[in-house]
N, C-alpha and C positions, 0 to 999 in steps of 0.2 A: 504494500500500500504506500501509496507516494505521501509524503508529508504537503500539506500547502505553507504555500508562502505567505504567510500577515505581512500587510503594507500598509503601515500608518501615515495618513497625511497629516498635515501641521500647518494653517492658515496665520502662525503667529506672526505678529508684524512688531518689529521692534518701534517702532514708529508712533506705532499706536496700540499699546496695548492693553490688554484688559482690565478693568478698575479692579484694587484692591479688594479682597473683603475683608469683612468689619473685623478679624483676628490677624489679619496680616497687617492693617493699619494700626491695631493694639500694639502688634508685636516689636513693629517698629517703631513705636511712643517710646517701649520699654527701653528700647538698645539706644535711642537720640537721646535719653536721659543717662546711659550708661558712662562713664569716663574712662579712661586707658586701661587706669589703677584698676578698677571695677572685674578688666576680662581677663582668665584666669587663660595662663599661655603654658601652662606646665605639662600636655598632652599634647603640645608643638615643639615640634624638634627645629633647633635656630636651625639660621638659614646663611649661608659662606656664601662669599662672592660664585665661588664654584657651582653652585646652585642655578647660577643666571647665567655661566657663559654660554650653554646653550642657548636660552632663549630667546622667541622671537615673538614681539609684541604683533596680539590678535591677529596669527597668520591666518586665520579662518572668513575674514573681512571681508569680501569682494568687492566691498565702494572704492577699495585700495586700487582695485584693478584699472588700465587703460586698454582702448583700444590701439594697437602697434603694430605696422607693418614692418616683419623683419626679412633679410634674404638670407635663405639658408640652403645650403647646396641642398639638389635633386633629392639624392641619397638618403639624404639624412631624413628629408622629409618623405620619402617614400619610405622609408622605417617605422619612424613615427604614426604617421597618417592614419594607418588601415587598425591603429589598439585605437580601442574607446578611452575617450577623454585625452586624446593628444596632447592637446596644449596646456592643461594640467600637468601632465607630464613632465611636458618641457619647462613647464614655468618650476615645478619641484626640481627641476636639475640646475635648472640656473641658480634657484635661490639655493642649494647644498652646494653649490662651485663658489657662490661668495660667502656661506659661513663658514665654507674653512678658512677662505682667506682671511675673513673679518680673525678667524682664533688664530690660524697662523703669525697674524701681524700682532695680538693678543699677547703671544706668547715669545714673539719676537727672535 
């Protein structure tokens, strides 16, 4: 017996999103009223610069993205072309060939 596939859609618009309810409006009274001192950090493990040299601020974004016409020999792009989500692809290689750079020059 074949298993089926669930496919959940998701209409969430960051834009605009849905009103609060009346416990998450609570919820967040309690925490605006909270101070530093207040939040208890003892089941968070500090955090080393080491921590961020990987990171990459909200690579997930796509308003980041432009429209770009690049030339890329034949080849390359008849490699590319025929996998689904090509230029995804391409765009994840470009950006792994400038984080190394970025740690390489890091690391001097």
């Amino acid at each position: 017996m074949q298993k089926k596939e669930t496919i959940i859609v998701s209409n969430f618009d960051i834009n605009n999103p849905p009103p609060l309810t009346k416990k998450e409006q609570e919820e967040l009274e309690v925490l605006k009223l909270m101070s530093d001192d207040d939040i208890d950090f003892s089941d968070i493990p500090e955090m080393s610069q080491d921590n961020w040299d990987d990171a990459m601020k909200n690579k997930w974004n796509s308003s980041r993205k432009t429209i770009n016409s690049i030339q890329l020999d034949k080849d390359i792009m008849n490699w590319f072309k025929p996998q689904k989500g090509y230029q995804k692809k391409i765009n994840e290689i470009l950006r792994d060939y400038i984080n190394q750079h970025i740690k390489a020059r890091r690391l001097g």
